[in-house]
C-alpha positions as CSV (number, residue, x, y, z in Angstrom):
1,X,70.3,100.5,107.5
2,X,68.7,101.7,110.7
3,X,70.4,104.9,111.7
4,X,69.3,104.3,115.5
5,X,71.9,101.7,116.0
6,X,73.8,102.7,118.8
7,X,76.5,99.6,118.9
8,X,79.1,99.6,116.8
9,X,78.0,97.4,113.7
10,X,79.8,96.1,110.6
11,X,79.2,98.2,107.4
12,X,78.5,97.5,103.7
13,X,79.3,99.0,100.1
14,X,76.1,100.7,99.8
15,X,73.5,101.7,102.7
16,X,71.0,101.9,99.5
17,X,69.4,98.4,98.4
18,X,67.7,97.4,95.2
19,X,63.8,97.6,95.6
20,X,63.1,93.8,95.6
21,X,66.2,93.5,98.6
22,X,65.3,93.7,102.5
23,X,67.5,94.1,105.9
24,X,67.9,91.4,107.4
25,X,68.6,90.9,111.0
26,X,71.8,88.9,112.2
27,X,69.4,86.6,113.8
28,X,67.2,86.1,110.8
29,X,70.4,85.4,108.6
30,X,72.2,82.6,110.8
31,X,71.8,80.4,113.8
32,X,74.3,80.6,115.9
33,X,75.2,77.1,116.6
34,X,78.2,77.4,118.8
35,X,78.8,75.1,121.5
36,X,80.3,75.8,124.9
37,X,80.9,72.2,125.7
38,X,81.8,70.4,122.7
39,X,85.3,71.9,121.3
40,X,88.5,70.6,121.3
41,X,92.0,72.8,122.9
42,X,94.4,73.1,121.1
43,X,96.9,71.3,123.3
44,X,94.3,68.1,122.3
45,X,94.7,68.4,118.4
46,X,96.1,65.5,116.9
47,X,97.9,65.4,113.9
48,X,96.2,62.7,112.1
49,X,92.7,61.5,112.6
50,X,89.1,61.3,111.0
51,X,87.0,64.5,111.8
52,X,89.2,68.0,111.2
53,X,89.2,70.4,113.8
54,X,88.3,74.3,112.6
55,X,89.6,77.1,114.5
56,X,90.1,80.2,114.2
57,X,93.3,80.3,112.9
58,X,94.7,81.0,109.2
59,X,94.9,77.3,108.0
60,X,92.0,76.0,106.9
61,X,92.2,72.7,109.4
62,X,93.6,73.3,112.9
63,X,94.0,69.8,113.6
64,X,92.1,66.3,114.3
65,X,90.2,64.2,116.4
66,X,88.7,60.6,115.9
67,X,85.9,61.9,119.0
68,X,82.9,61.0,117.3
69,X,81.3,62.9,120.0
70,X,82.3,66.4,119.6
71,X,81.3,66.6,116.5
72,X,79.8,69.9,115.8
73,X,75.4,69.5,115.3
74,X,75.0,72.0,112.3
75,X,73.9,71.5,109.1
76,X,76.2,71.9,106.4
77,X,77.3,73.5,104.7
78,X,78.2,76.5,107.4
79,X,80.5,79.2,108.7
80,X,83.4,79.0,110.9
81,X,84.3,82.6,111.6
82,X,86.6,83.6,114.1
83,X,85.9,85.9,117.5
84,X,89.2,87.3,118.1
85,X,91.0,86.9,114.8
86,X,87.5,87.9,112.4
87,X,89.0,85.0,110.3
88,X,86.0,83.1,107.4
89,X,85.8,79.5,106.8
90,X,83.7,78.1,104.4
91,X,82.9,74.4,105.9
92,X,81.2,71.9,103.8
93,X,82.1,68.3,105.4
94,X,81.8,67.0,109.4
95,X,84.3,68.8,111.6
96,X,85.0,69.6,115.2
97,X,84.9,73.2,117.0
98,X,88.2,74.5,118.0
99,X,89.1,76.3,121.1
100,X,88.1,79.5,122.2
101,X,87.2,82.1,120.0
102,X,85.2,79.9,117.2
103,X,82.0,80.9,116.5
104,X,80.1,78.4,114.2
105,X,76.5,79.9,111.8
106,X,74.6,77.8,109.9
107,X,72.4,79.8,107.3
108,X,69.1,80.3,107.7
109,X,67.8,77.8,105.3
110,X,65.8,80.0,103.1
111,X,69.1,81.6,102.4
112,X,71.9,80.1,99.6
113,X,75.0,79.1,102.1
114,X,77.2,80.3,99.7
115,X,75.7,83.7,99.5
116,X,76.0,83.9,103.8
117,X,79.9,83.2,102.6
118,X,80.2,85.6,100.6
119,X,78.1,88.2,102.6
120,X,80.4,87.2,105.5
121,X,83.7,88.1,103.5
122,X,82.1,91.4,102.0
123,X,81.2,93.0,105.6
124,X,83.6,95.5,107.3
125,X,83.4,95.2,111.0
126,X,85.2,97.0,113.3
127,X,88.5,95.9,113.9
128,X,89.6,95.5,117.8
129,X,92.9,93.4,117.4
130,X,92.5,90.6,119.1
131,X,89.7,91.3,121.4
132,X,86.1,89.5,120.7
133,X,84.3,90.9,117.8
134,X,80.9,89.2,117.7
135,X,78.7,91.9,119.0
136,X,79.6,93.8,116.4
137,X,78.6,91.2,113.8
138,X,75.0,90.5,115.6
139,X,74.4,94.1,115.9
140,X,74.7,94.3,111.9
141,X,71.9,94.1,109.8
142,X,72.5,92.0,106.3
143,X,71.6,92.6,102.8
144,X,69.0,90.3,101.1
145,X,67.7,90.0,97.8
146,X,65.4,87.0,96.8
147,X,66.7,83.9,96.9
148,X,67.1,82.8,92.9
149,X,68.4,86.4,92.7
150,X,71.4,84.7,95.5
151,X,71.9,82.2,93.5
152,X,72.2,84.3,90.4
153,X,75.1,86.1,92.5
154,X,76.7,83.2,93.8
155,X,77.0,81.8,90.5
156,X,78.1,84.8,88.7
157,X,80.9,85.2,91.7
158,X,82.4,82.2,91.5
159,X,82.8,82.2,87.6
160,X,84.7,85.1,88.0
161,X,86.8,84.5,91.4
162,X,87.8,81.6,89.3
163,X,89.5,83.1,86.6
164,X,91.0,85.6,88.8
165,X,92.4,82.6,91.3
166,X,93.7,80.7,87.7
167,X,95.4,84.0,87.1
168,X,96.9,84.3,90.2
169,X,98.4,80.8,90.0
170,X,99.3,81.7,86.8
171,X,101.3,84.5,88.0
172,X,102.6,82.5,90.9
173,X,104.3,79.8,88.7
174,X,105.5,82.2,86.0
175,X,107.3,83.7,89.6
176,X,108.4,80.1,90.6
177,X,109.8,79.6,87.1
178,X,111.8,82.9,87.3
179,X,113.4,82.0,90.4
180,X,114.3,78.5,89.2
181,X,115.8,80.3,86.1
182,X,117.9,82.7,88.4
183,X,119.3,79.9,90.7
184,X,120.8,78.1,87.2
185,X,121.5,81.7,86.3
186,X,124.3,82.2,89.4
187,X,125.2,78.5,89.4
188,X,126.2,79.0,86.3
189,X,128.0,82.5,86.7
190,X,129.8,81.1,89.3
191,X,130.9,78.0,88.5
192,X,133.6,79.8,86.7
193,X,137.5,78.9,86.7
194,X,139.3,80.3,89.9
195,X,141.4,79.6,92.5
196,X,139.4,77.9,95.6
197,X,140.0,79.9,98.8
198,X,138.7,79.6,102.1
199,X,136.1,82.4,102.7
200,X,138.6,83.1,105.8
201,X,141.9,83.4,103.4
202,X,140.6,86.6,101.9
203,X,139.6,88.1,105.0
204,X,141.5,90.7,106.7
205,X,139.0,91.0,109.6
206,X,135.9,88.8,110.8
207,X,134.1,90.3,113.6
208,X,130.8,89.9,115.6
209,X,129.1,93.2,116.0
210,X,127.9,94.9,119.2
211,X,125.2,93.4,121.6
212,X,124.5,97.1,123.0
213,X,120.7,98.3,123.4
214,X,119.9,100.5,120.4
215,X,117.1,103.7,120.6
216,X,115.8,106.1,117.7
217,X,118.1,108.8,119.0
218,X,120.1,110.2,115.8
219,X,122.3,112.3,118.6
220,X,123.7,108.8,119.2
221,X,126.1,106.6,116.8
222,X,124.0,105.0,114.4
223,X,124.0,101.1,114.3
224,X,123.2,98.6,111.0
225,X,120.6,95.9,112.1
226,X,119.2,93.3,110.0
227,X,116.4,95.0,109.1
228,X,119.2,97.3,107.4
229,X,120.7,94.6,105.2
230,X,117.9,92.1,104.6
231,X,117.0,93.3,101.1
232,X,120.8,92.7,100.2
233,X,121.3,96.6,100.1
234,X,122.0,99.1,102.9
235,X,118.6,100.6,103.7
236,X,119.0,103.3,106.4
237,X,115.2,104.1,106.7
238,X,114.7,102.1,109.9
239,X,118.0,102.8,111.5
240,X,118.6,102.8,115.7
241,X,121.3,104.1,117.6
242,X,123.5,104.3,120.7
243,X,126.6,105.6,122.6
244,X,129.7,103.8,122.5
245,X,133.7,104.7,123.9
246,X,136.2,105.5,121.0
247,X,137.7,101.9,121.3
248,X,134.1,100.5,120.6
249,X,134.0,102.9,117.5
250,X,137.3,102.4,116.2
251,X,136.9,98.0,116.5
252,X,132.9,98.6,115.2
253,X,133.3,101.0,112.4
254,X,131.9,99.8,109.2
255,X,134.6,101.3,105.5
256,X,133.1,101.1,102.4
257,X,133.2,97.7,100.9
258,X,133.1,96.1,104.2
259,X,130.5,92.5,103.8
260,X,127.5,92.8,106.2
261,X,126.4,88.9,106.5
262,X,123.4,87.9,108.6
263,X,124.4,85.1,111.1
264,X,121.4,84.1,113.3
265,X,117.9,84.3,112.3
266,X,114.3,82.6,112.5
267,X,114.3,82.3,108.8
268,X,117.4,80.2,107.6
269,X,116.9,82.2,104.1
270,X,117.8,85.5,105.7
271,X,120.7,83.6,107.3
272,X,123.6,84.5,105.4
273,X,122.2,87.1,103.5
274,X,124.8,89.8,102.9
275,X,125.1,93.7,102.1
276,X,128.1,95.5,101.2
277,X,128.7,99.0,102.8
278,X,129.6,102.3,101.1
279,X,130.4,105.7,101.9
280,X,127.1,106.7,103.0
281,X,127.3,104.1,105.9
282,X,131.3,104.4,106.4
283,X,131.3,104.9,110.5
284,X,128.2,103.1,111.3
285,X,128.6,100.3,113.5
286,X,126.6,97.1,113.6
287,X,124.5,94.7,115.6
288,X,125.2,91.5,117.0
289,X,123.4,89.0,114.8
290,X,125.7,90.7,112.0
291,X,129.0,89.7,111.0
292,X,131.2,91.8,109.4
293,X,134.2,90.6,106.8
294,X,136.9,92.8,105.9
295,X,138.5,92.0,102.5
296,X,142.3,92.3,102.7
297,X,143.1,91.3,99.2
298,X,142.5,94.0,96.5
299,X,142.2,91.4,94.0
300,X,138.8,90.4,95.1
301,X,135.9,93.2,94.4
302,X,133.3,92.2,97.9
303,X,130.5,92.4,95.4
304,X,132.0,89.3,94.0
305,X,131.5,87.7,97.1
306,X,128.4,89.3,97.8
307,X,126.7,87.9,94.9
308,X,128.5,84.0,95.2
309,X,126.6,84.1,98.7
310,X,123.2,84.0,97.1
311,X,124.5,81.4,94.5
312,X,123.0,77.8,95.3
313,X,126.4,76.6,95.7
314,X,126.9,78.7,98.7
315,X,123.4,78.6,100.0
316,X,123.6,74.8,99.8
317,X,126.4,75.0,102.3
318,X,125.0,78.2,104.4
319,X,121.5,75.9,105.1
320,X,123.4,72.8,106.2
321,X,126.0,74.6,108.5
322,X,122.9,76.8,109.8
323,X,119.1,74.5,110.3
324,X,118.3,74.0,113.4
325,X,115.7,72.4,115.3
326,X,115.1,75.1,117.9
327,X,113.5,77.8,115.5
328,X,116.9,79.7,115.7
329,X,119.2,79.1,112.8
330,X,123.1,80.1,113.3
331,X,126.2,80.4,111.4
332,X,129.3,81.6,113.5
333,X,132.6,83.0,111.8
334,X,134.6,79.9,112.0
335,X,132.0,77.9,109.2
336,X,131.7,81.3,107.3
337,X,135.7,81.8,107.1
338,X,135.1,78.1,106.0
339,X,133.2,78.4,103.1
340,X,135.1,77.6,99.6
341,X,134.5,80.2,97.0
342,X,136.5,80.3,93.6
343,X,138.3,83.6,93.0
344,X,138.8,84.1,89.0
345,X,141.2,87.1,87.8
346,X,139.3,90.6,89.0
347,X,138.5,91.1,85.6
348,X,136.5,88.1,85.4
349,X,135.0,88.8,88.6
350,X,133.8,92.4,87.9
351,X,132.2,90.8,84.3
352,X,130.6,88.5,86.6
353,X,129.4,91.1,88.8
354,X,128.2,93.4,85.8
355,X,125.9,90.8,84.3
356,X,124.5,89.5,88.0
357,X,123.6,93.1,88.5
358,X,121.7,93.6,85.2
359,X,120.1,89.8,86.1
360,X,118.8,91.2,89.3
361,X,117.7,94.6,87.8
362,X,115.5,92.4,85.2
363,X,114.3,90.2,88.0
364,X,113.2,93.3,90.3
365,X,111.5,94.7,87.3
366,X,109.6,91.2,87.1
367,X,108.4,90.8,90.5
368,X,107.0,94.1,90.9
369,X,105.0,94.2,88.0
370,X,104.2,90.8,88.9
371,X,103.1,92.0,92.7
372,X,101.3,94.9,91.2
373,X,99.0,92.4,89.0
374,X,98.6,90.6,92.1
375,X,97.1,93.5,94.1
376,X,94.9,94.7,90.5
377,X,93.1,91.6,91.2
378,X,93.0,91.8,95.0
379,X,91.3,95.0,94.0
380,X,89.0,93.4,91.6
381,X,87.9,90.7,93.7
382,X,86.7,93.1,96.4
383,X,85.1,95.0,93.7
384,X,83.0,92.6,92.2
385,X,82.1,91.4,95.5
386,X,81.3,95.0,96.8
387,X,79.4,95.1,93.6
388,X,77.2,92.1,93.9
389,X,76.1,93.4,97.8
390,X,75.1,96.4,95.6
391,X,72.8,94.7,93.7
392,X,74.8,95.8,90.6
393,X,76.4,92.2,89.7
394,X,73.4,90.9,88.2
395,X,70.5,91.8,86.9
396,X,67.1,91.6,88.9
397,X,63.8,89.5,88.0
398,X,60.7,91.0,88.4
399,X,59.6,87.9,88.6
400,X,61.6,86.6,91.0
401,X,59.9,86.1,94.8
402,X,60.6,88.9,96.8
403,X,63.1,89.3,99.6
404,X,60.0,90.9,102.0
405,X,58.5,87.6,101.9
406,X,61.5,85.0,101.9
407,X,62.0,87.5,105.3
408,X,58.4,87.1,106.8
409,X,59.2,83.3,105.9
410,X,62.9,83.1,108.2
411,X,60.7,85.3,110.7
412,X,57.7,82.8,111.1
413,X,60.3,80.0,111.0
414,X,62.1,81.7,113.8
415,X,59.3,82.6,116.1
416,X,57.9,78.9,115.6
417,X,61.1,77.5,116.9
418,X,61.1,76.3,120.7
419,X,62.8,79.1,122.8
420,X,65.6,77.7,124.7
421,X,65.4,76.2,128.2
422,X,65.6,79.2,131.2
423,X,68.7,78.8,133.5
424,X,70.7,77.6,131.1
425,X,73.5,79.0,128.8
426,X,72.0,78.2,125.2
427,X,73.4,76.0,123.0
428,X,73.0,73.9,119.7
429,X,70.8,71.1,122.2
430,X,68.5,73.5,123.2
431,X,67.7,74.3,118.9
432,X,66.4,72.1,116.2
433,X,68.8,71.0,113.8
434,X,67.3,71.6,109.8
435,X,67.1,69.3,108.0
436,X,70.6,68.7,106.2
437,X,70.2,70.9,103.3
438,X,70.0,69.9,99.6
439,X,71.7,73.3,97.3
440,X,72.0,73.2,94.0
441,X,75.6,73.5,92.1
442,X,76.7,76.9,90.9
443,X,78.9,76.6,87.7
């Protein structure tokens, strides 16, 4: 790669290519067929309609659009990539240019779409948040090897990145299955004999926490949030604090074996997730969008209840007294005192508690073996595609035709091309269309 690039430019696995491989020019690798005029806002995006409308967002379709009109002029397949967000989309079929920020490349035709795809997803580029980034991918100069060596690659690429996405789903269900298995697991620990109580009749104290402006000051009284308790533990690694008058302490403080319980949340499944204090915490007050239950009946061990809170029988109740249609979901005291738990003897209840612990410890165990495959084959993926843009993927063909000429060939195509109209902002009118291209299938 030229080393008397000034502008920042993306970068690539190796700066070293195989000897039948050129650089290629941004310009020589895609047109740039992005229209000014003929996008859609997203305030226009309708839910249903015949022609998707691509973005630059995560999902693959922002929206739709039955304007035959706006129909993006590129051949297809191409690449939707995003400005500000640097997000890839692969798009095969007719679609409609988003709002601001889309930037949409058709190939060069003597380049394999696929392999533009791939190259696109293989390039680091610098990464400004969310301010434009396409200089920065024109100023970058792209790997190419011959084309039936590109094929060779794409080929090899997908065969692979489709085993490792069959193992990832794979994974994913063997993780669905496990938390099916777990919800039947607590429904049926907890549909034990008992007395059925009120939530409220065991309490000694329900209280809302304090609604004071918390700082990292550790000077100050420390205060539980719900990024403390949303694991179902007490984690005291993100903790904020504040000052507070002794009656404020003395009505706030948390005792060991107090019930945290999450009461307001964007996520309803964080709403009514609990933690139970301890010593380390005793003294500690708490936020507002907690709620803290006292126990006043030693009969009842608050792990017990801590546990029946994540049991379907009392999620089932927690979701229905807490969706909401404004993107807040609440539950106040009143429908948590409501809630009807059954209380067996506290021998039963610490057996129960024993074996839910032991059920959870297994389940941890899973997952995170689980999430470490997941990020082996993260790593893999980028590997092999690091390794393809390496030239080391595949083997080379001497007889293959070489890259230095396919390049001369996108050049004289180039240079051939009518130059776009003066006084005018360029855009796909003002460049011919290819031909709609005919690739071959990759197995």
């Amino acid at each position: 790669m030229s080393k008397s690039q000034h502008v920042e430019c993306g970068t690539w696995p190796s700066d070293s290519l195989p000897s039948s491989w050129e650089w290629a020019k941004f310009e020589d690798f895609f047109y740039d067929r992005t229209n000014s005029i003929k996008k859609i806002q997203r305030k226009d995006y309708c839910e249903y309609g015949k022609y998707p409308i691509i973005d630059q967002g995560q999902e693959l379709i922002g929206g739709y659009s039955n304007s035959r009109e706006t129909v993006a002029q590129t051949s297809l397949p191409c690449i939707v990539w995003g400005d500000h967000t640097r997000c890839i989309k692969y798009i095969t079929q007719e679609f409609i240019q988003g709002a601001d920020g889309v930037k949409v490349l058709e190939p060069s035709p003597a380049i394999d779409p696929r392999f533009s795809y791939l190259a696109m997803l293989c390039v680091t580029l610098p990464n400004k948040g969310y301010s434009r980034h396409f200089k920065f991918l024109k100023a970058t100069t792209f790997p190419l090897p011959p084309l039936a060596e590109q094929r060779r690659i794409v080929a090899k690429l997908d065969s692979l990145t489709a085993r490792i996405a069959r193992a990832r789903a794979e994974l994913e269900r063997a993780k669905r299955l496990q938390k099916q298995w777990f919800s039947k697991f607590l429904d049926s620990e907890f549909s034990c004999d008992g007395e059925l109580l009120r939530l409220g009749e065991l309490a000694e104290d329900v209280r809302y926490g304090t609604a004071q402006k918390c700082d990292y000051n550790p000077t100050l009284t420390p205060v539980l949030r719900i990024p403390n308790i949303a694991s179902g533990n007490i984690d005291t690694s993100d903790l904020k604090h504040s000052t507070f008058t002794e009656k404020e302490i003395k009505k706030l403080s948390l005792c060991s074996g107090d019930l945290l319980i999450v009461r307001s949340n964007g996520s309803i499944d964080l709403v009514g997730q609990s933690a139970v204090a301890d010593t380390q915490v005793s003294g500690f007050l708490f936020a507002g969008y907690l709620i803290r239950i006292r126990l006043k009946n030693k009969e009842v061990t608050p792990y017990f209840v801590h546990y029946w809170l994540r049991s379907p029988q009392a999620r089932s109740a927690i979701n229905a007294a807490a969706k909401s249609t404004s993107g807040v979901n609440n539950i106040n005291s009143e429908q948590l005192k409501n809630l009807q738990i059954k209380i067996p003897s506290l021998s039963k209840q610490r057996i129960i508690v024993s074996r839910v612990i032991k059920a959870f410890s297994h389940a941890d165990r899973l997952e995170t073996e689980a999430e470490r495959v997941l990020a082996l084959l993260d790593r893999l993926e980028s590997s092999l595609l690091a390794k393809a843009f390496r030239g080391e993927l595949v083997p080379q063909d001497p007889d293959d035709e070489p890259a230095s000429v396919l390049l001369d060939r996108i050049q004289a195509e180039r240079a051939a091309a009518p130059k776009p109209k003066r006084g005018r902002k360029q855009s796909t009118q003002d460049m011919p269309v290819p031909r709609q291209r005919q690739t071959e299938k990759h197995d």
